[in-house]
VMD Tcl script that draws the C-alpha trace (Angstrom):
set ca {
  {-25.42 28.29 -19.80}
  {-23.45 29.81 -16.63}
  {-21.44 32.62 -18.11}
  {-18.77 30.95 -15.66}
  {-18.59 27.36 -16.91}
  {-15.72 27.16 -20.03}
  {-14.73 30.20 -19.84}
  {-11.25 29.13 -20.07}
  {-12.34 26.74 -23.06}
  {-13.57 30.02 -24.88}
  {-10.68 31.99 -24.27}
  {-8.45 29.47 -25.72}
  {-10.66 28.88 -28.66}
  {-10.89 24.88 -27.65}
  {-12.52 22.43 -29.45}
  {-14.54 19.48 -28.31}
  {-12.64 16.50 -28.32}
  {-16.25 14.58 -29.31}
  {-17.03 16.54 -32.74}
  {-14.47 19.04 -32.73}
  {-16.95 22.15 -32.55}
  {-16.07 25.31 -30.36}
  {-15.98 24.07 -26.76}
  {-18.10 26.54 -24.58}
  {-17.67 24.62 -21.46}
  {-15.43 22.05 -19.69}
  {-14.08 18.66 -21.01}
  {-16.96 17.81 -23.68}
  {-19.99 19.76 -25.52}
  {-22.73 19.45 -24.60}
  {-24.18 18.06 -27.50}
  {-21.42 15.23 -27.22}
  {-22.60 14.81 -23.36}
  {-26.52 14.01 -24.04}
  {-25.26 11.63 -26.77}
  {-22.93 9.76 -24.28}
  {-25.88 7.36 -23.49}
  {-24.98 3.48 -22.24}
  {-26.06 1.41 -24.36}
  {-26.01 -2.58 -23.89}
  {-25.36 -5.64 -25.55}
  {-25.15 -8.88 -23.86}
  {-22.29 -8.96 -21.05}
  {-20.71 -5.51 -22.33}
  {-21.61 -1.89 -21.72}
  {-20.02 1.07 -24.44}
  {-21.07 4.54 -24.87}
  {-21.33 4.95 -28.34}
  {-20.18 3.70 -32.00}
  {-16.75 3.98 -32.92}
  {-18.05 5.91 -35.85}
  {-18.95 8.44 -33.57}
  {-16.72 8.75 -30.36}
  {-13.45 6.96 -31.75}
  {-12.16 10.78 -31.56}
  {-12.69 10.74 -27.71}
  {-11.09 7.70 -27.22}
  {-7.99 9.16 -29.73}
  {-8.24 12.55 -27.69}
  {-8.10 10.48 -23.98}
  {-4.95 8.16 -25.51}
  {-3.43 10.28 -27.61}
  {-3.54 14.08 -26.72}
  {-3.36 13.63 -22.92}
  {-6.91 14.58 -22.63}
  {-6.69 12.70 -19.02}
  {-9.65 14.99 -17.69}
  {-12.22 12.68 -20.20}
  {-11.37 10.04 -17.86}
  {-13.48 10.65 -15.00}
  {-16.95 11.67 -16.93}
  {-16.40 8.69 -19.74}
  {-15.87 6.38 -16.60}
  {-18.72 7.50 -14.48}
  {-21.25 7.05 -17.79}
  {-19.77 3.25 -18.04}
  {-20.69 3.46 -14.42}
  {-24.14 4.15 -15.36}
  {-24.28 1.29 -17.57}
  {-23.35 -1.28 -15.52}
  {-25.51 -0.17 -12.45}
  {-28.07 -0.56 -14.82}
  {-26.96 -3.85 -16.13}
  {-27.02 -4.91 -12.60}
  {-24.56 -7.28 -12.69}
  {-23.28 -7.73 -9.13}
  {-19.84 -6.89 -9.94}
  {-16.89 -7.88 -7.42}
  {-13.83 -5.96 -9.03}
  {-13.09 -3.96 -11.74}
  {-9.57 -4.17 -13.93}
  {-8.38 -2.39 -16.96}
  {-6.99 -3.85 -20.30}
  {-3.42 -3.13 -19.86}
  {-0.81 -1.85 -22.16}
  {3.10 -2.53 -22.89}
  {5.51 -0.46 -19.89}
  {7.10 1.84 -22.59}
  {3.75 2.84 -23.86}
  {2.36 3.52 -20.19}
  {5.75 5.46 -20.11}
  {5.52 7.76 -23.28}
  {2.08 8.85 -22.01}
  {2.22 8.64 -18.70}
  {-0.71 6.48 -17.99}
  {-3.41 4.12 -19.48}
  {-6.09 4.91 -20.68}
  {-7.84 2.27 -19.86}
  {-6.99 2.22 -16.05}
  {-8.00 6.01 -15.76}
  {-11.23 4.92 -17.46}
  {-11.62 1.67 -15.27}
  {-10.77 3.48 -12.23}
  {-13.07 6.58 -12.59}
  {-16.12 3.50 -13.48}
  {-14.88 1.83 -9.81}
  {-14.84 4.64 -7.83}
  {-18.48 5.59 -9.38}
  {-19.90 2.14 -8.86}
  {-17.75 1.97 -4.97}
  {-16.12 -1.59 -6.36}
  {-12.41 -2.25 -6.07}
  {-10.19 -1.56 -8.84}
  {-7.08 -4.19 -9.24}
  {-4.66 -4.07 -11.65}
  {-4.66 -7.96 -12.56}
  {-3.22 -8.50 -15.99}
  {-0.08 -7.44 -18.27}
  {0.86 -7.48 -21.67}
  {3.89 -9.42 -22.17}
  {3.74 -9.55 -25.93}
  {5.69 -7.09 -27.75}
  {4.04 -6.12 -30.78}
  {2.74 -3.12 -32.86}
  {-0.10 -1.04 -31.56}
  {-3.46 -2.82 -33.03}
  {-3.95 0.25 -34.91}
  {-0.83 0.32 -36.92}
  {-2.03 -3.66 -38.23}
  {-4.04 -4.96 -40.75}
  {-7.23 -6.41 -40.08}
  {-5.81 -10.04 -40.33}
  {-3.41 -9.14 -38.61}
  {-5.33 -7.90 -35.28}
  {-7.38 -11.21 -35.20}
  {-3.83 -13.28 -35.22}
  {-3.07 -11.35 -31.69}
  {-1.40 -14.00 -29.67}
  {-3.17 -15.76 -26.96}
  {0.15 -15.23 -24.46}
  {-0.61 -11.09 -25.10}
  {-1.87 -11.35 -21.65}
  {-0.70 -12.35 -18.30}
  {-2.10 -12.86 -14.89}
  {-0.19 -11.34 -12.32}
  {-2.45 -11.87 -9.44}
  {-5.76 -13.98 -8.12}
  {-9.05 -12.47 -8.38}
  {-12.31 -14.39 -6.99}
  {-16.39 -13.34 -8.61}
  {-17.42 -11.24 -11.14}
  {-15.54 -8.31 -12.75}
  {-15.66 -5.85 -15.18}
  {-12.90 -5.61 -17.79}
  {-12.22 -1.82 -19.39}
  {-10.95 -0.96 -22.40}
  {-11.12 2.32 -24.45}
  {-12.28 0.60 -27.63}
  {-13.29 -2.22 -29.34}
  {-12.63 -2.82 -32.91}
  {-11.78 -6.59 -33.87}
  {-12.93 -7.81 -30.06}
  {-9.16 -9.92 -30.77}
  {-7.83 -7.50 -27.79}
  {-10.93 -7.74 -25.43}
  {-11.09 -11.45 -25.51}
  {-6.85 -12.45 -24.95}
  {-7.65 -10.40 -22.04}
  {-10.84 -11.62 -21.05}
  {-9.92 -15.27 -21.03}
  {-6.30 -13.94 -19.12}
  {-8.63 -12.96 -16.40}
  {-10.43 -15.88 -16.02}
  {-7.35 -17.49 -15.66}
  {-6.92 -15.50 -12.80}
  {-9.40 -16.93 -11.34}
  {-12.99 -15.14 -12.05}
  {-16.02 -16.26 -12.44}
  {-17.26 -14.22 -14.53}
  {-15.93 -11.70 -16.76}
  {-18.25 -8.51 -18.64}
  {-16.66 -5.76 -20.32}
  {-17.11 -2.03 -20.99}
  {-15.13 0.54 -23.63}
  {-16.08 4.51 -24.55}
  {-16.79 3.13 -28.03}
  {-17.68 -0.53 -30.10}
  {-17.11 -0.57 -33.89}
  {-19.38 -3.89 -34.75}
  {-21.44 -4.38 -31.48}
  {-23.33 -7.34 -32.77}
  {-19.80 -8.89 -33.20}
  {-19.44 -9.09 -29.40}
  {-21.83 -12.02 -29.41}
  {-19.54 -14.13 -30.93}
  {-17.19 -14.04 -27.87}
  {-19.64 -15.28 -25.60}
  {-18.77 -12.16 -22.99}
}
mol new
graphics top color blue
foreach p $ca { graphics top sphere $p radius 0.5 }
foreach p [lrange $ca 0 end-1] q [lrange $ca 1 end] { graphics top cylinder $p $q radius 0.2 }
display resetview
């Protein structure tokens, strides 16, 4: 390893935000980086099970770990170029205006807009939440698959394919109010990508 890479990390005593080991060089180990494979199921690109990298997505939403961003959204990047799916835009899942406010950004966009500058595709902000509601992960599981279909607006026209970004997928419930919100807008076509999927063979069922 380059004595010169992490040394700030090491002087600190920083953990990785993947597996929570000593960090010995910038933003992730690199145990947690060779594991960071894309991995595909049909229409949707994620990095890994929520079983393993649901602390990433935590440290990116949660601790202000903004600097996760860029290298989580260039490996989604990787995944769709190898998905090959012709992509004309790429939009984030969006969240409520006092959350964005009490952190300061989305997760979701930073992710989205990292994978868009990798892949040299637009990124437009399309959709917002309008529902006011609990975070998903303060609810019950019942209660996350009775999300309301008017979660998500459209607040401008898109044309072709695009990718839709999210952090995570758990239920799917989230994914898919703003899936079919953006092909309201007006796409064609609509694939998805998140750091982490908790039941990946449950994506099927949403025809993505």
């Amino acid at each position: 390893m380059n004595p010169l890479l992490g040394w700030w990390e090491q002087l600190t005593g920083a953990t990785c935000p993947g597996c929570a080991k000593p960090l010995q060089e910038p933003t992730l180990c690199s145990e947690c980086q060779r594991a960071l494979v894309p991995r595909h199921v049909p229409g949707f690109v994620y990095l890994g099970s929520y079983q393993r990298f649901g602390n990433l997505a935590r440290a990116l939403k949660y601790q202000g770990r903004r600097n996760l961003a860029l290298l989580l959204g260039q490996r989604m990047a990787l995944g769709v170029r190898q998905a090959e799916w012709g992509l004309d835009g790429v939009t984030a899942v969006p969240t409520l205006p006092h959350r964005q406010i009490q952190r300061g950004y989305n997760q979701a966009e930073l992710l989205a807009q990292a994978a868009a500058k990798e892949l040299r595709i637009p990124y437009k902000s399309v959709l917002s939440r309008t529902a006011l509601d609990k975070s998903q992960t303060q609810k019950t599981l019942l209660r996350r698959l009775q999300l309301s279909e008017a979660t998500f607006q459209p607040v401008s026209r898109v044309k072709g394919i695009w990718l839709l970004v999210d952090d995570v997928v758990t239920t799917g419930t989230t994914f898919e109010r703003a899936r079919k919100a953006l092909l309201e807008a007006g796409a064609a076509k609509v694939y998805g990508a998140a750091i982490a999927v908790k039941s990946p063979h449950e994506l099927a069922k949403y025809s993505l």
